[in-house]
C-alpha positions as CSV (number, residue, x, y, z in Angstrom):
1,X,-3.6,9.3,-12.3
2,X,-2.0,5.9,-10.9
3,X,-2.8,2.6,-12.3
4,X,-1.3,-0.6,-12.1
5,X,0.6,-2.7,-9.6
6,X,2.2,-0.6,-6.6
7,X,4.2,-1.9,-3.8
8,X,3.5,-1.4,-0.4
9,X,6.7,-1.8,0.5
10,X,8.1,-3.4,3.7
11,X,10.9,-1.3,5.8
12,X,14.0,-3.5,6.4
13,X,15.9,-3.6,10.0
14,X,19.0,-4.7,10.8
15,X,19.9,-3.8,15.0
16,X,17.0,-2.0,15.4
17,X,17.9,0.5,12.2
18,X,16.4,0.7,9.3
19,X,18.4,-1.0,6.6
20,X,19.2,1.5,3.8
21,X,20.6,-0.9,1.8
22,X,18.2,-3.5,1.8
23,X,16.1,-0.9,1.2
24,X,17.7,0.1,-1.8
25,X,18.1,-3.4,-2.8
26,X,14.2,-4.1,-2.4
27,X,13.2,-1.5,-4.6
28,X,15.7,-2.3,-7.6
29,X,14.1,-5.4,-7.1
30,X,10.6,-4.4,-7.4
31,X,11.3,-1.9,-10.8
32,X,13.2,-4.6,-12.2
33,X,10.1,-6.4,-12.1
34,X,8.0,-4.1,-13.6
35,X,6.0,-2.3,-10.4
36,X,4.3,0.7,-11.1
37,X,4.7,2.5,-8.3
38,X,6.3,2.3,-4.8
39,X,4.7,3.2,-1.4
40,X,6.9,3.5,1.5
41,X,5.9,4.0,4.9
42,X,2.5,2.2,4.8
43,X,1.0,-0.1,7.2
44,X,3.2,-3.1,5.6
45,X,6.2,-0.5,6.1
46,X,5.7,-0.8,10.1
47,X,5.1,3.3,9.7
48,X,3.3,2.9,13.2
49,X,6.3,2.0,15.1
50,X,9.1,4.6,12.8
51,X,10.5,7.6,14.7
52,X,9.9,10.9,12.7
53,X,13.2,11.0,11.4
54,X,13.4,7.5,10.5
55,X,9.7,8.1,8.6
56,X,11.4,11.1,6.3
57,X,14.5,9.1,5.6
58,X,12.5,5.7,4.6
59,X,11.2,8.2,1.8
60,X,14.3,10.4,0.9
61,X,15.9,6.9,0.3
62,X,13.0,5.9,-1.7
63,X,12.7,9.3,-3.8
64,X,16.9,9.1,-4.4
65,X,16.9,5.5,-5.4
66,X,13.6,5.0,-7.5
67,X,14.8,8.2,-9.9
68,X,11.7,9.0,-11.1
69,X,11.2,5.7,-13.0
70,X,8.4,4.8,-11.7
71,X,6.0,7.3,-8.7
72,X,6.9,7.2,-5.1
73,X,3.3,7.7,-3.4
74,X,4.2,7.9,0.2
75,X,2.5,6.9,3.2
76,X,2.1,10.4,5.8
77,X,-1.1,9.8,7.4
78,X,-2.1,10.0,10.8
79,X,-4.5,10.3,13.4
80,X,-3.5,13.9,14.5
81,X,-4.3,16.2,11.6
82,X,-1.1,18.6,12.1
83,X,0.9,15.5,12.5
84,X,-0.6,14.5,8.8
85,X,0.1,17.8,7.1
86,X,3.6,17.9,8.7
87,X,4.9,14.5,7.2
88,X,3.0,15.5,3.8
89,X,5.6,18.7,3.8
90,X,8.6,16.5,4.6
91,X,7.3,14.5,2.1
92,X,6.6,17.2,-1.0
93,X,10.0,18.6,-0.4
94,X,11.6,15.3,-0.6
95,X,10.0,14.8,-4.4
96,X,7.6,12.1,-4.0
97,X,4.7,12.0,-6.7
98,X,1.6,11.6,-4.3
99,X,0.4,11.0,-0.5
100,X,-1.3,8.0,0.9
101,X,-3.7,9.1,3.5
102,X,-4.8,6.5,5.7
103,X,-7.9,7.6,8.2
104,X,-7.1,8.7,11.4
105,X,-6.9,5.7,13.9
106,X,-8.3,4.7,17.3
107,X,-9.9,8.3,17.5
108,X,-12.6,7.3,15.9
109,X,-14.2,10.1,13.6
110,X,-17.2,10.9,12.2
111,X,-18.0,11.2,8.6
112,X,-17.9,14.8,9.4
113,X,-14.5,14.7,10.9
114,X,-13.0,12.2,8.6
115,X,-13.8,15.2,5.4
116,X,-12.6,18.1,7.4
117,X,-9.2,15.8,8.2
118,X,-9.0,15.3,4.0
119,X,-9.8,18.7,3.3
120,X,-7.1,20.4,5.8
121,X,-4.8,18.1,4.7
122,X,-5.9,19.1,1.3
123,X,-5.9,23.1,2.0
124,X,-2.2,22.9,3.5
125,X,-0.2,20.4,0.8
126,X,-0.6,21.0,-2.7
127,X,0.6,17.5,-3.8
128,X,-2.2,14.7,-5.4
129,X,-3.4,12.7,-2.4
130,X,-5.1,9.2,-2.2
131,X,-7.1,8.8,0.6
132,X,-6.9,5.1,2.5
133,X,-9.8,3.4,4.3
134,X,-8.7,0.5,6.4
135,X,-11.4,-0.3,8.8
136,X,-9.9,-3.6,9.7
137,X,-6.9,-2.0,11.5
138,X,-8.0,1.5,12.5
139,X,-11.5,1.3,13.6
140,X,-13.2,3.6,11.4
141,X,-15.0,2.9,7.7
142,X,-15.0,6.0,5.3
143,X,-18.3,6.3,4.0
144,X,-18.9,5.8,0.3
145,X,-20.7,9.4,1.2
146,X,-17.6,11.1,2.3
147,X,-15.5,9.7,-0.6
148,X,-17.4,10.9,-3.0
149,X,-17.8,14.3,-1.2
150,X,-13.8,14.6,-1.1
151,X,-13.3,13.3,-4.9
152,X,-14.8,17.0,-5.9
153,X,-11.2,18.5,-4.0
154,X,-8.7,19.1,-6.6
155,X,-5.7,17.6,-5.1
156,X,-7.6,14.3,-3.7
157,X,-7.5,11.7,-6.5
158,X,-7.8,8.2,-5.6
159,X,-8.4,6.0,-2.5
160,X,-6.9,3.0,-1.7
161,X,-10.5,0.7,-0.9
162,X,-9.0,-2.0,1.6
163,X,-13.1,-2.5,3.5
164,X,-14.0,-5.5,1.5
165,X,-17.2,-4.0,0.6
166,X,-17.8,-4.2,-3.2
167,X,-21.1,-2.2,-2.8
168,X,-18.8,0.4,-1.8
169,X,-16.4,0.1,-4.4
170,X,-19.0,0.2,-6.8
171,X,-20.9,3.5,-5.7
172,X,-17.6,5.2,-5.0
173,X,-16.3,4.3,-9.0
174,X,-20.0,4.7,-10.0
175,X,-20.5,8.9,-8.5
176,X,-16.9,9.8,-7.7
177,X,-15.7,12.9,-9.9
178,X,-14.2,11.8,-12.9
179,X,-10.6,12.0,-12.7
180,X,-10.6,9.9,-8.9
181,X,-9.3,6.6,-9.0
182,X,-10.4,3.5,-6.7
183,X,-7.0,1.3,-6.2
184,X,-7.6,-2.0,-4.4
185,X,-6.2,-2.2,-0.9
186,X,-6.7,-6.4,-0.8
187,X,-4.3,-8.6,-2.6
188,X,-7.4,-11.3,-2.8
189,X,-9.9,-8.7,-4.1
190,X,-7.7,-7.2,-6.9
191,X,-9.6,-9.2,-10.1
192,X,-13.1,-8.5,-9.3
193,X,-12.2,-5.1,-8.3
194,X,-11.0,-4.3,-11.3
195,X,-13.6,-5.5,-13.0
196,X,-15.6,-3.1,-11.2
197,X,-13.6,-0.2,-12.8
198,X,-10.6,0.2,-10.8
199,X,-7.1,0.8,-12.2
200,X,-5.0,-1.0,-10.2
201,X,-4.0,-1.9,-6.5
202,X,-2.0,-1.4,-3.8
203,X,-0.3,-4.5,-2.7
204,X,1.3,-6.7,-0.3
205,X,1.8,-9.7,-2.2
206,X,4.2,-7.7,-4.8
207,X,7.0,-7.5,-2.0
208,X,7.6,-11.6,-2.6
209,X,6.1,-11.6,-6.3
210,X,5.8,-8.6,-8.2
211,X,6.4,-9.9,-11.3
212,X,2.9,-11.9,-11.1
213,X,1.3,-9.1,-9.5
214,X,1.9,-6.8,-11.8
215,X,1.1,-8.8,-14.7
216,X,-1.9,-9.6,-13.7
217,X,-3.4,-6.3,-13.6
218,X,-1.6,-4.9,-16.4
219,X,-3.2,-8.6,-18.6
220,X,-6.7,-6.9,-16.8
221,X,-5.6,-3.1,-18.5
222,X,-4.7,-4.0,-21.5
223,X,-8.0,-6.2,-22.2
224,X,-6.4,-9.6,-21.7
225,X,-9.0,-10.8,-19.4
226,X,-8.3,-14.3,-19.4
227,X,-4.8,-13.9,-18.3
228,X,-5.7,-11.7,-15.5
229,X,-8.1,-14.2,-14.1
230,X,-5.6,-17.1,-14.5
231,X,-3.3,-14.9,-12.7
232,X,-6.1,-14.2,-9.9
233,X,-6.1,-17.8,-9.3
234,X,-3.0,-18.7,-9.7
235,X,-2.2,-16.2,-7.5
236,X,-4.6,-16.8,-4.4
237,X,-2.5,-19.6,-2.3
238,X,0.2,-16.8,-2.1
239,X,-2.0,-13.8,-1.2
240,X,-3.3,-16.2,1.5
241,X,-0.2,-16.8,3.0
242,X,1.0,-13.0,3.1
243,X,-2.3,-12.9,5.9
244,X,-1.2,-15.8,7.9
245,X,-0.7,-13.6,10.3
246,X,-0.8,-10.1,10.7
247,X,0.6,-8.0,8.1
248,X,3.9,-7.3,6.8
249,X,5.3,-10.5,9.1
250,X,4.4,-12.5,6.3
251,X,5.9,-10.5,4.0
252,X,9.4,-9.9,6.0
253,X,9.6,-13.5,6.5
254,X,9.1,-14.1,3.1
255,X,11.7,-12.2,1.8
256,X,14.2,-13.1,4.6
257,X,13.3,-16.2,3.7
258,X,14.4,-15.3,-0.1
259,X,17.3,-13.8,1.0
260,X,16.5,-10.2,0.8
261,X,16.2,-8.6,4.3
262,X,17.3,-9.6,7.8
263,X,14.4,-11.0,9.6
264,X,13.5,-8.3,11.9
265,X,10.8,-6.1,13.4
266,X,9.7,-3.8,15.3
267,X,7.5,-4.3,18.8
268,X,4.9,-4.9,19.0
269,X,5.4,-7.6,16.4
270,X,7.5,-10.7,16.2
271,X,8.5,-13.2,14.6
272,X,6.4,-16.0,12.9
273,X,5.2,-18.9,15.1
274,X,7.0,-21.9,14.3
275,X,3.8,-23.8,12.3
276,X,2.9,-20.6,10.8
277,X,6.6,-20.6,9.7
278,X,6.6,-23.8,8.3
279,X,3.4,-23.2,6.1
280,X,4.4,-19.9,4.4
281,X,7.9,-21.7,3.4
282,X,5.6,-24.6,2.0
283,X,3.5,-21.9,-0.3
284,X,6.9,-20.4,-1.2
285,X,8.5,-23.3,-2.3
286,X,5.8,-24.1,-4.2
287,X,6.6,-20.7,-6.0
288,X,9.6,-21.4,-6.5
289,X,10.7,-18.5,-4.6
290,X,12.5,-20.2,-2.0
């Protein structure tokens, strides 16, 4: 159902507010450039420190300005299963095209636990839902099991695979029901991914360059596998740097760097280290985006 290269797109601050209209200006940007999609209020969108209210206007402002041009998937996961449903409702009424789900955090689930969370989620909000396993940042791995138990739910129609594990990808693309999607959630892993079967992925690197980003997958999509793989490569000193520390301070600091936001987030996080600093504005410049 979604394919291509989708934004996970940062949330701008300027005072301690989110920036509506670097907000706006960042996803201009990112259409412009040819992404297929935009997720707000995903990990790289600081959704973990956003009030409630500032979480439902991130995506009213990303519904109203993206004008149906491309599909606004947005991030309403959570940890508490209510709490998930709740910002899925907001977020259906606001007229996004999909949900990112990420599993619930620190709680720890079980397999068990982790399908009856989908399939609440599922039962409450009739809206196409990917599901999101992380288990980097929230302490839980989704099972290739449990995937491919919630792939047979209607409304559940992708996942966003950020594990690393490319057994996992390859069961999940290999017994998952037919119209389910695997997205990549790593930058780095995007080529061989998609060589796996995948349609696209979810990205963190297409907030500096989407332009390279999403040519490379849609070179993979349309057959033009030499392209794509020059792209991979092309592209790996730049998805290396968006991880030089932890996610979206790269990013931010990037595209303050560029210009485009104030340099600003929310605590816990803060501001690059000074040789860190100096390093990600090397790899930019040698970009050219800087």
């Amino acid at each position: 159902m979604f394919s291509g290269a989708i934004v996970a797109i940062v949330t701008p601050f300027k005072n301690d507010k989110v920036d509506e209209k670097a907000l706006r200006a960042l996803i201009e940007f990112q259409i412009k450039s040819g992404i297929s999609g935009i997720v707000p209020c995903g990990t790289t969108g600081e959704s973990a420190t956003l009030s409630n209210a500032e979480h439902e206007r991130v995506i009213e402002i990303t519904v109203e300005t993206v004008r149906k041009r491309v599909p606004v998937i947005a991030g309403t996961g959570s940890n508490s299963t209510s709490e998930a449903i709740g910002l899925t409702k907001h977020a259906i009424a606001a007229g996004v095209d999909a949900a990112l789900l990420i599993t619930p955090y620190y709680n720890k689930p079980t397999q068990k636990g982790l399908y009856e969370h989908y399939n609440a989620i599922a039962k409450a909000c009739d809206i196409p839902q990917i599901l999101y396993n992380v288990p980097g940042r929230t302490g839980v791995d989704m099972s290739a099991e449990t995937v491919i138990a919630l792939s047979k739910i209607d409304v559940i129609v992708g996942i966003k695979e950020a594990s690393g594990n490319l057994m996992k990808c390859t069961q999940i693309i290999k017994d998952a029901a037919k119209n389910f999607d695997l997205l990549s959630g790593d930058d780095g892993l995007t080529l061989p991914i998609l060589s796996l079967g995948s349609k696209g992925v979810i990205s963190v690197t297409a907030n500096v360059a989407p332009r390279l980003v999403s040519d490379q997958v849609k070179s993979w999509l349309k057959g033009d596998i030499s392209k794509s793989k020059k792209l991979h490569y092309a592209l790996l000193d730049l998805h290396n740097a968006m991880f030089i520390e932890t996610n979206p301070i790269p990013a931010k600091t990037s595209l303050a760097m560029m210009g485009k936001i104030q340099e600003e987030f929310r605590l816990p996080l803060v501001k690059m280290s000074g040789p860190n600093r100096d390093k990600l504005a090397s790899v930019l410049k040698s970009y050219k985006l800087i």
